[in-house]
C-alpha positions in Angstrom: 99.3 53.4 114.6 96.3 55.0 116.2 93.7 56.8 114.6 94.2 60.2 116.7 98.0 60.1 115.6 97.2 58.7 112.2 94.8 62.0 111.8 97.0 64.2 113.6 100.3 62.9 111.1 97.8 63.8 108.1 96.5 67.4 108.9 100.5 68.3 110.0 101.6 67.0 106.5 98.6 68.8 104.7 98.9 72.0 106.1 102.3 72.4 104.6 102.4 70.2 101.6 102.9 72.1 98.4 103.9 69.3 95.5 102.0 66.9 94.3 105.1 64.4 94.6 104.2 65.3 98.7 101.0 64.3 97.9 101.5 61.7 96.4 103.7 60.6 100.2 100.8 61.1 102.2 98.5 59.1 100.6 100.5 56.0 101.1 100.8 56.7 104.4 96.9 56.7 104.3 96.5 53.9 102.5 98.9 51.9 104.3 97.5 52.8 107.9 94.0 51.8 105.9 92.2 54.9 106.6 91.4 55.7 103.4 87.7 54.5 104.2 87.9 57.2 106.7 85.5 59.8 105.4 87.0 62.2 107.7 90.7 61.9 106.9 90.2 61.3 102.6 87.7 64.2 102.8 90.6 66.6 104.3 92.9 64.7 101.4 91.3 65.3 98.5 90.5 69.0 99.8 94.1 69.9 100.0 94.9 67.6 97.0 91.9 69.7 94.7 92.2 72.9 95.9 95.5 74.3 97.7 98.2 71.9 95.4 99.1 73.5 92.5 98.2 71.0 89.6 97.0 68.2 91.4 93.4 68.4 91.0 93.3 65.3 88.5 95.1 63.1 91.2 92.4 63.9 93.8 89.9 63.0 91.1 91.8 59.7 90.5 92.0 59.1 94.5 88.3 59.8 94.8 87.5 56.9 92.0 89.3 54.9 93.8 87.3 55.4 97.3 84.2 52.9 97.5 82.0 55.1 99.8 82.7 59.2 98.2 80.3 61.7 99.5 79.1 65.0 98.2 81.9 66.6 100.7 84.6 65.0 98.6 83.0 65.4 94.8 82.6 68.9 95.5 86.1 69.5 96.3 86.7 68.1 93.2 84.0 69.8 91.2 85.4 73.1 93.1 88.9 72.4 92.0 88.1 71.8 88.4 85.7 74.9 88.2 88.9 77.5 89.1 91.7 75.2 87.1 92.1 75.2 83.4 90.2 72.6 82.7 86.6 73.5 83.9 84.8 70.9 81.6 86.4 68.2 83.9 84.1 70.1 86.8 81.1 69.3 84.5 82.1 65.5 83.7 82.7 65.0 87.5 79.2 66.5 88.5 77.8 63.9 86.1 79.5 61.0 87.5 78.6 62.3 91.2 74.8 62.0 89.8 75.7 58.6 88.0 76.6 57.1 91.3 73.3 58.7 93.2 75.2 60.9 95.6 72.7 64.1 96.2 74.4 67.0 95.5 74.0 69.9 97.3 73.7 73.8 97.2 78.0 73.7 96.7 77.3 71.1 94.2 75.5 73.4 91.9 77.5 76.7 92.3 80.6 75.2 91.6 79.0 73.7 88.5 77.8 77.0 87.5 81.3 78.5 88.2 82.2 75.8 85.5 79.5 76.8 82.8 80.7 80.3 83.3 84.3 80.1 82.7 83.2 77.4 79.6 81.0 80.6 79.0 78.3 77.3 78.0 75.2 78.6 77.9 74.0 74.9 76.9 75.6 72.9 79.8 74.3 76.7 82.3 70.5 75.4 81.4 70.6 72.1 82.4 73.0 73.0 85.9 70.4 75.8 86.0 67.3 72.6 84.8 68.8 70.3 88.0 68.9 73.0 90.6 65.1 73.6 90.0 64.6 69.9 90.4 66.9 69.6 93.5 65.1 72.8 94.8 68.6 75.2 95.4 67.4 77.6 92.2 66.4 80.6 94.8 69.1 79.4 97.3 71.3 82.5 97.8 74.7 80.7 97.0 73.8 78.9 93.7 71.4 82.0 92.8 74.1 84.5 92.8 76.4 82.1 91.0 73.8 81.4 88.5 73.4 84.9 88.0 77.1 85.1 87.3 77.0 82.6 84.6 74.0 83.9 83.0 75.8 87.1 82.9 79.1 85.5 81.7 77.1 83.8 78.5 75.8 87.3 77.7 72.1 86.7 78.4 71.2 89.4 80.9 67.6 88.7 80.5 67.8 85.6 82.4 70.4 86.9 85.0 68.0 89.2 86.2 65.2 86.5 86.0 67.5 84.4 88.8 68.1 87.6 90.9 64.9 88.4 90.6 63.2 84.7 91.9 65.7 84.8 95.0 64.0 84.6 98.2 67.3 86.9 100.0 69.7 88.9 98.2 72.7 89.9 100.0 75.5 92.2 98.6 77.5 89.6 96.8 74.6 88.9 95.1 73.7 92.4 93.9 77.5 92.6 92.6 77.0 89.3 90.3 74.2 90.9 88.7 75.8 94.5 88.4 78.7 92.7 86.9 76.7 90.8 84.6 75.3 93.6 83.0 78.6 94.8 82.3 79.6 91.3 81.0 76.6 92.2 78.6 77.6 95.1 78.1 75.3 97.5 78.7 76.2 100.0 81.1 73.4 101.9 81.7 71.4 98.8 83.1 74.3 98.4 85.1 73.8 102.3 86.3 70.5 101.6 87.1 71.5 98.3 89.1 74.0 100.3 90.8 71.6 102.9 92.4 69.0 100.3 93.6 71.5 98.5 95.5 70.9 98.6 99.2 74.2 98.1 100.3 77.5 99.0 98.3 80.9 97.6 99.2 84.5 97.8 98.1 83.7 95.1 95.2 80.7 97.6 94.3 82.1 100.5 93.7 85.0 99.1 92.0 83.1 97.2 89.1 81.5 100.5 89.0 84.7 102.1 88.5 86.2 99.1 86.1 83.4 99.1 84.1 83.5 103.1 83.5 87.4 102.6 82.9 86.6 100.0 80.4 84.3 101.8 78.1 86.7 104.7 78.3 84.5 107.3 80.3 87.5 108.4 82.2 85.7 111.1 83.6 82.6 109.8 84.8 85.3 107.1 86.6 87.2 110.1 88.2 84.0 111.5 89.7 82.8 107.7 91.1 86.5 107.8 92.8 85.8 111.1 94.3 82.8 109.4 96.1 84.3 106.0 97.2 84.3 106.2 100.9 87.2 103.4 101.6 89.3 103.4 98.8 91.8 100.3 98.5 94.7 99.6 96.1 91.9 97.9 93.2 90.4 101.7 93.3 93.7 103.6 93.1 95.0 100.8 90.4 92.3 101.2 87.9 92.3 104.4 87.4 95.9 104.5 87.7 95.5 102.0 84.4 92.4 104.2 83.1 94.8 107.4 83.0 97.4 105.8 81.1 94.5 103.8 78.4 93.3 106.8 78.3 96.7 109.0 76.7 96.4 111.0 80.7 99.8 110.1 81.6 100.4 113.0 84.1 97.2 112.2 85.4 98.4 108.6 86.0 102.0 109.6 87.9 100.1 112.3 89.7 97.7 109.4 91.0 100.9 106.8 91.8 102.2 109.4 93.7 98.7 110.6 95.8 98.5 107.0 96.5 102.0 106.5 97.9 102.1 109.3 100.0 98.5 107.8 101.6 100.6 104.6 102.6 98.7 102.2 100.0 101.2 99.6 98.9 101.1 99.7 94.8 100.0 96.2 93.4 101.0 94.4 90.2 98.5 96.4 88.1 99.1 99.9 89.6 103.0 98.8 88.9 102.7 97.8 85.5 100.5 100.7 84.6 102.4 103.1 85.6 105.4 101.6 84.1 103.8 101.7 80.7 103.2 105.1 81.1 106.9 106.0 81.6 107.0 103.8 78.1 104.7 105.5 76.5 105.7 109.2 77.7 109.7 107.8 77.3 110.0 108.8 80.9 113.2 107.8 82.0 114.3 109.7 85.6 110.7 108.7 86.7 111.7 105.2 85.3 114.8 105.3 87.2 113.2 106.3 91.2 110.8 103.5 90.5 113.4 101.2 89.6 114.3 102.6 92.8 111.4 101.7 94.8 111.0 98.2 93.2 114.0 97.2 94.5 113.3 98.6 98.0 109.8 96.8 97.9 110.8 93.2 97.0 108.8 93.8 93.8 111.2 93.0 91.3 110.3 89.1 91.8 107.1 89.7 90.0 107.9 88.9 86.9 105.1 91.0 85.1 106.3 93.7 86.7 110.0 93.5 86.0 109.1 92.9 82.3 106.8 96.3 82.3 110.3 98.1 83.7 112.8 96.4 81.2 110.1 97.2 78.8 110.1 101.2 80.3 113.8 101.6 80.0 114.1 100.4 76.4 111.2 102.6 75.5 112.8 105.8 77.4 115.6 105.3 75.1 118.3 103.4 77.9 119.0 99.6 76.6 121.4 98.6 79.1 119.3 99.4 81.8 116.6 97.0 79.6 119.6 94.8 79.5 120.6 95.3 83.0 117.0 94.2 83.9 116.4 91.3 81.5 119.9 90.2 83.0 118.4 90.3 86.8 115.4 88.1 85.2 117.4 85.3 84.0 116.4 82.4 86.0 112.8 83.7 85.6 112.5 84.7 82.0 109.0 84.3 79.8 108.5 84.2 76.6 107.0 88.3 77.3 110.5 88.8 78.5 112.2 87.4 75.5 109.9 89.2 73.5 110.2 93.0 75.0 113.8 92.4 75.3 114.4 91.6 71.1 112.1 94.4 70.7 113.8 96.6 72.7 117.0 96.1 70.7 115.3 96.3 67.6 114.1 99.4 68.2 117.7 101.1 69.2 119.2 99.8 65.6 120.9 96.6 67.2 119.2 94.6 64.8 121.7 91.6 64.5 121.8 91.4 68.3 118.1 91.3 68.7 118.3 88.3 65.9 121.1 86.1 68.2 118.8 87.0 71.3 116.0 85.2 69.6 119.0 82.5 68.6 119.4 82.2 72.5 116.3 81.8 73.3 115.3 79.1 70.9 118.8 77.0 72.7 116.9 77.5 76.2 113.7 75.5 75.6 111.9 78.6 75.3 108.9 78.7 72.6 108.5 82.3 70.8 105.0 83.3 69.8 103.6 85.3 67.5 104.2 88.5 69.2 108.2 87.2 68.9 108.3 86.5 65.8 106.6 90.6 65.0 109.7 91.6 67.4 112.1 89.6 64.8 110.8 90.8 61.2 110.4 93.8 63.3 114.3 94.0 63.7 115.4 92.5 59.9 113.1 95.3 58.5 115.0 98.3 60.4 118.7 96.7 60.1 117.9 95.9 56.0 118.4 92.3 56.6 116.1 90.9 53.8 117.2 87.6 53.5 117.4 87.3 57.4 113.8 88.3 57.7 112.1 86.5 54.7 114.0 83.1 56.5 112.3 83.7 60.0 108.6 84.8 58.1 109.3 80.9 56.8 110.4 79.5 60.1 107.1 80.6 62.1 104.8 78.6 60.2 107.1 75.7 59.3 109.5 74.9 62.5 106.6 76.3 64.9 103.6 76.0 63.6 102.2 79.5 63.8 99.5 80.9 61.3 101.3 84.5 60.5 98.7 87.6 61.1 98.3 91.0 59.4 100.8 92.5 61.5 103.4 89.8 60.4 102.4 90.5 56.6 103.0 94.0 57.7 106.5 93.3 58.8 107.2 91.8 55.3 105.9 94.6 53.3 108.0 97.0 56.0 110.8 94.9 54.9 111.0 94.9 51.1 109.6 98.7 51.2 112.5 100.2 53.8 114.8 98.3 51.3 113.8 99.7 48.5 112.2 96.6 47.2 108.6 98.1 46.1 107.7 95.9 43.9 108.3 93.4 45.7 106.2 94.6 48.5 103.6 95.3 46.2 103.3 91.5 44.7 103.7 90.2 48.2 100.5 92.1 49.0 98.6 90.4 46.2 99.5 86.8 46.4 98.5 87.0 50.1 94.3 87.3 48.8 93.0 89.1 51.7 89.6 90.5 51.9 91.5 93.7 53.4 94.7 94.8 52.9 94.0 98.7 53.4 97.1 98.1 56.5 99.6 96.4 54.2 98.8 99.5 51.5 99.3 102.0 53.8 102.5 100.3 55.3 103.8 100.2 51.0 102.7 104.3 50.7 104.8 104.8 53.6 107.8 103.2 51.7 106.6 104.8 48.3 107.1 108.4 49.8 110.6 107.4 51.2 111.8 106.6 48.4 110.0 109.2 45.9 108.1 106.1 44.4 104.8 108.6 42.6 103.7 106.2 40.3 103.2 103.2 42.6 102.1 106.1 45.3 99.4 106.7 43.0 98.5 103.2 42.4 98.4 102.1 46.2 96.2 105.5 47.3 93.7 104.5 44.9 93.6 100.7 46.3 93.4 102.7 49.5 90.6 105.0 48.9 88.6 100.9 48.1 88.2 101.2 51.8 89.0 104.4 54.1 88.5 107.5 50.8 88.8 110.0 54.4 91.7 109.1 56.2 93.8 111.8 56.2 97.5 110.2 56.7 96.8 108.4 53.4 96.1 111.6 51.8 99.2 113.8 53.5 101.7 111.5 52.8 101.0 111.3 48.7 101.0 115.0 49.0 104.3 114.9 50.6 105.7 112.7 48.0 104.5 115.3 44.9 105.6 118.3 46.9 109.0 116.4 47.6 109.4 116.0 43.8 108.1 119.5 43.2 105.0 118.7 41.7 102.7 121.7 43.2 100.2 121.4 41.4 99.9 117.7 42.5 100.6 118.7 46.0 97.7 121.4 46.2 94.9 119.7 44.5 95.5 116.8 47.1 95.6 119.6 49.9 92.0 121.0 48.7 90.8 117.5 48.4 91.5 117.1 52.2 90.4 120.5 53.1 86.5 119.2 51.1 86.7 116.3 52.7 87.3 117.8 56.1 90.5 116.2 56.7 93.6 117.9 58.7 97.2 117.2 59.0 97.8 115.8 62.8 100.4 118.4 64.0 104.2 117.0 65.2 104.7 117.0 68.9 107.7 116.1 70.8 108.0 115.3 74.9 110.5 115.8 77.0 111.5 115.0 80.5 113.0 117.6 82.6 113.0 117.2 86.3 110.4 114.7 86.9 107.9 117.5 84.7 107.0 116.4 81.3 107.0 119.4 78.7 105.4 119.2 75.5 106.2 121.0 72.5 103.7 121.6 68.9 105.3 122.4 65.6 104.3 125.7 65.3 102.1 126.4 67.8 101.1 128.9 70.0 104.4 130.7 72.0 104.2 130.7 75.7 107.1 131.0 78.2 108.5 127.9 77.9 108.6 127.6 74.2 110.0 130.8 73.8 113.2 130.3 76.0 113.1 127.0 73.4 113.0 129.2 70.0 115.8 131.5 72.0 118.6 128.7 72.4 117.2 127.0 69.0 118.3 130.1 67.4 122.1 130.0 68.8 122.0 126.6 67.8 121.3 126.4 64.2 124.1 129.4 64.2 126.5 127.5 65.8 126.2 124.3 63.6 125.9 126.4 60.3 129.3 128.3 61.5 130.8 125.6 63.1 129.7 122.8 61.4 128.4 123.9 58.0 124.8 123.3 58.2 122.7 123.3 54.9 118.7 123.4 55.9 117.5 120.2 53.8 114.5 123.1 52.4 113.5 119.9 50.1 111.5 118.4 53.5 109.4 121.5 53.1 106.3 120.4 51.5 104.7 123.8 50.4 105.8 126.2 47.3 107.1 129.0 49.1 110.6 130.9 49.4 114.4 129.5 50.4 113.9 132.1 54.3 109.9 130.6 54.5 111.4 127.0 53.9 114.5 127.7 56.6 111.7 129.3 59.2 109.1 126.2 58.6 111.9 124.0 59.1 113.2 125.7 62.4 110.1 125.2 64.2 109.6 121.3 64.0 109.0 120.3 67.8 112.1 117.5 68.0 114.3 120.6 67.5 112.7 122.8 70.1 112.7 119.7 72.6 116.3 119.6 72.3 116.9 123.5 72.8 114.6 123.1 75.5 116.6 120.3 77.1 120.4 121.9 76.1 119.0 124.8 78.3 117.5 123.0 81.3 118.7 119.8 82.3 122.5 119.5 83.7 125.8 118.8 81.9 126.4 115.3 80.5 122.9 114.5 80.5 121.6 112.7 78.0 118.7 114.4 76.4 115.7 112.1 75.7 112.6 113.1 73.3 109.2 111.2 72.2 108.0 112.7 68.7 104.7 111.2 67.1 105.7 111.5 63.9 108.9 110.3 61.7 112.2 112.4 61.9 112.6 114.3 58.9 116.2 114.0 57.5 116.9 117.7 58.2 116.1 117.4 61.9 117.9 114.0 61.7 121.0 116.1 60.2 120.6 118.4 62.9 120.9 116.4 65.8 124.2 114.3 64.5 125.7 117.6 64.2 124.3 119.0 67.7 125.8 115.9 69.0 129.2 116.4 67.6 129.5 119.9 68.2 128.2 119.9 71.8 129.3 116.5 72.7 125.9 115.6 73.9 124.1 111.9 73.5 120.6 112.9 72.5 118.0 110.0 72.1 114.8 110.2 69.7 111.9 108.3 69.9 110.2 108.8 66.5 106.8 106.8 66.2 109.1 104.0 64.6 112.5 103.6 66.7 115.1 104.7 68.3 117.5 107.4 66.5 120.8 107.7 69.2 122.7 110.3 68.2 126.8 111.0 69.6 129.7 112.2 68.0 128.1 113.2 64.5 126.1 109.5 64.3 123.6 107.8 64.2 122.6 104.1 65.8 120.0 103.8 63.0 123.0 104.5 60.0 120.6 106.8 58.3 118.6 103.9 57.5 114.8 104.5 58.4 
């Protein structure tokens, strides 16, 4: 076989080899043609082999032992490979042996072993890369000088990033970007300002760390005005601020931005996706949920797999779980543990505990290996179904089938569990044998329980093993008022009221959303009337007539936590913002649609008797988000069985 068509056989097969098993085929062809002493063909092997293979980095480092005559071409390939795998120590070992064996490495050498320090985040192992540049003379080179800088930047010492910018001979823009995003790394941002301003030339890359970095420490609106100024804008610009909106609780903001950037012909990437699908699941936006659905499937984007988890993960939070199931069902052959996960927590949060406990059964039979963030969806799903034993069986299973150390949020399932139950006491001795530093989360999780079930004495007890840590936080302090006021101690109730007022401490007011025509409306308990809410208060008020008639209403006036008359109790109770976001959606949206609401706070059990009854009475489905779960109400019930 001739050299020419040996060469030409190789580059064919490497340009469109993908396995390693293909690999693996062309390098006996190599080695049986004996031209893997040809430093041209086993340099273009272990290339392909390090860097375009997926997983097959090791096997060019294996092929490269074996050659008798390697060069710094090949080593660096392999170096280079290492450096962007998951394994960027091997990157370091295999620059070692390439000095072992006396090949000089050059200026690639030493950035991709800097790349390696940096992802190792190694400040040890950065000096001496940094040490053998200086002796090799590539320390002001502009290549290994801007990846130094990176590294430098990366190990949080911004003092010596600036020392390596500063020493090289030419700076191009690249460079000026490593050190603006090593100040960030560092975290100071107004160095990084100040970096920012000096550069002479700013591109794309520029003004987007700029704008990630501003996003990132949560000055939205300093971010908003860099956008303004961005001459080219590309989809990373419209995408993080897309994603700062929504971090940022600016959800309209965020769907307002989706669509500028649509109708500007950007194509949406995987981040401005999966932001803007969280904040359909955050706002429980389910028609704007629906059209993107829409446009997913249009757009081939459904085969990301992040991105259909953020949708299945939208519908369940917008209050539809067969869509969720609909989608998780389209994800099958492509599943994650995330989708697992979202999918059990999903049905957990509609009520459908014991279905969300034979999903996780399902996914244990396909191979699949829950995490931590599982095994919270699980306890999550015993605790609002009552299934005690269930979830005190899987708490066990985590650390003894799997092997994984549970967290505070995994406590707080457990405490969740015994307190929804009734089990207080239990909670309360499962908080003590644990012997945490602080447990101020698990307390506050056991007051919740204590006020649902009227518990004043161990109220007492936990608020006071609160106040060890957080004396000001003010849910701590409403909801042991709400549990004297609830057993009609007013004295208690108002002494803890002018505690809060002395400590400065206010009530965080209810607030419900609803979707209505693509238009989010929001509505306040008790505050101010405009238009909107009054047309709300107008069909409220035929409503609570029809149900008392009709369907003989009693207002629950024991949810009203002050000590004032029956008509004052009736009036406080008519104003709670799930009930006008109802009214508001009876009035608006079209027949036989299902009304969907997002309230911050925990249904009371009036406004939870309310809505089985509207539901009955009007045959409407009406979904409530509380800051819990899911409350589906149709024909007179309720998914969660009055158990929350």
């Amino acid at each position: 076989m001739s050299y020419y068509y040996t060469e030409k056989l190789c580059n064919s097969l490497l340009q469109n080899c993908k396995t390693l098993k293909q690999i693996k085929q062309i390098q006996s062809i190599i080695c049986k043609s004996g031209f893997e002493t040809d430093p041209l063909i086993s340099g273009k092997f272990i290339l392909n082999c390090a860097i375009s293979v997926p997983n097959s980095v090791s096997y060019a480092f294996k092929f490269l032992s074996y050659l008798q005559f390697p060069d710094s071409f090949m080593y660096n390939a392999v170096i280079r490979g290492f450096s962007e795998s998951d394994t960027p120590k091997d990157a370091i070992f295999t620059f070692i042996e390439m000095r072992r064996k006396s090949i000089f490495p050059d200026s690639f050498s030493f950035a991709f072993a800097s790349k390696s320090a940096a992802n190792l985040r190694d400040l040890r192992v950065g000096f001496q890369v940094h040490c053998q540049s200086l002796v090799f003379g590539f320390n002001t080179h502009l290549f290994v000088g801007t990846t130094l800088t990176s590294m430098y930047g990366e190990c949080g010492v911004i003092e010596y990033a600036r020392k390596v910018f500063d020493e090289m001979s030419v700076r191009n823009v690249v460079a000026w970007n490593a050190l603006l995003t090593a100040c960030f790394r560092c975290g100071d941002l107004r160095y990084g300002e100040e970096v920012f301003d000096q550069m002479p030339v700013l591109d794309s890359t520029s003004w987007n760390v700029m704008l990630v970095k501003y996003v990132k420490a949560g000055e939205i609106k300093f971010a908003k005005e860099l956008f303004e100024k961005i001459p080219v804008k590309d989809d990373v610009s419209w995408s993080t601020m897309i994603h700062g909106f929504v971090q940022s609780g600016n959800f309209e903001e965020a769907f307002t931005f989706f669509r500028e950037m649509r109708k500007l012909c950007f194509v949406p990437n995987e981040a401005s996706l999966t932001s803007v699908l969280s904040a359909c699941a955050q706002t429980g936006a389910f028609e704007s949920s629906r059209i993107l659905h829409g446009f997913l499937e249009k757009g081939g984007f459904c085969g990301i797999v992040s991105v259909s988890n953020a949708l299945l993960d939208a519908y369940a939070k917008c209050g539809n779980i067969g869509m969720a199931k609909l989608v998780f069902s389209a994800l099958r052959e492509k599943t994650c543990v995330v989708s697992w996960t979202s999918m059990i927590a999903g049905l957990a949060m509609h009520g459908y505990g014991e279905e969300a406990i034979n999903l996780f059964g399902e996914l244990e039979k396909c191979g699949i290996l829950p995490d931590e963030a599982t095994f919270v969806s699980v306890l999550y799903s015993c605790s609002h179904a009552g299934l005690v034993q269930q979830g005190c069986e899987y708490f066990h299973k985590m650390k003894d089938v799997y092997g994984l150390e549970p967290s505070i949020e995994h406590y707080g399932c457990m405490v969740d569990l015994y307190g929804r139950a009734g089990l207080l006491q239990k909670a309360y001795d499962f908080i003590l044998q644990l012997h945490l530093n602080d447990c101020t989360t698990l307390w506050r999780i056991l007051l919740g329980a204590c006020s649902i079930h009227g518990n004043i004495e161990m109220a007492e007890e936990v608020k006071s093993r609160i106040s060890e840590f957080e004396p000001r936080d003010f849910g701590d302090h409403v909801l042991l008022s709400n549990i004297y006021a609830t057993k009609g101690k007013w004295k208690d109730a108002a002494a803890m009221r002018r505690s809060m007022s002395s400590l400065g401490i206010k009530k965080k007011p209810g607030w419900s959303i609803i979707e209505v025509g693509k238009t989010m409306y929001t509505f306040v308990a008790g505050g101010e009337r405009d238009e909107i809410s009054e047309l709300a208060y107008q069909k409220l008020k035929e409503i609570m007539l029809r149900i008392k008639v009709e369907g003989g209403y009693v207002p629950q006036t024991d949810n009203v936590l002050y000590d004032v008359g029956e008509e004052e109790k009736e009036y406080a109770l008519s104003r709670h913002s799930e009930k006008l976001a109802v009214a508001f959606g009876m009035l608006r949206l079209s027949e036989g649609s299902v009304i969907r609401v997002v309230k911050n706070l925990r249904i009371c059990s009036d406004c939870h008797t309310v809505m089985k009854l509207v539901s009955k009475i009007y045959s409407l489905e009406i979904v409530i988000r509380d800051r819990s779960r899911f409350h589906t109400f149709n024909g007179g019930v309720c998914t969660c069985r009055d158990y929350w």
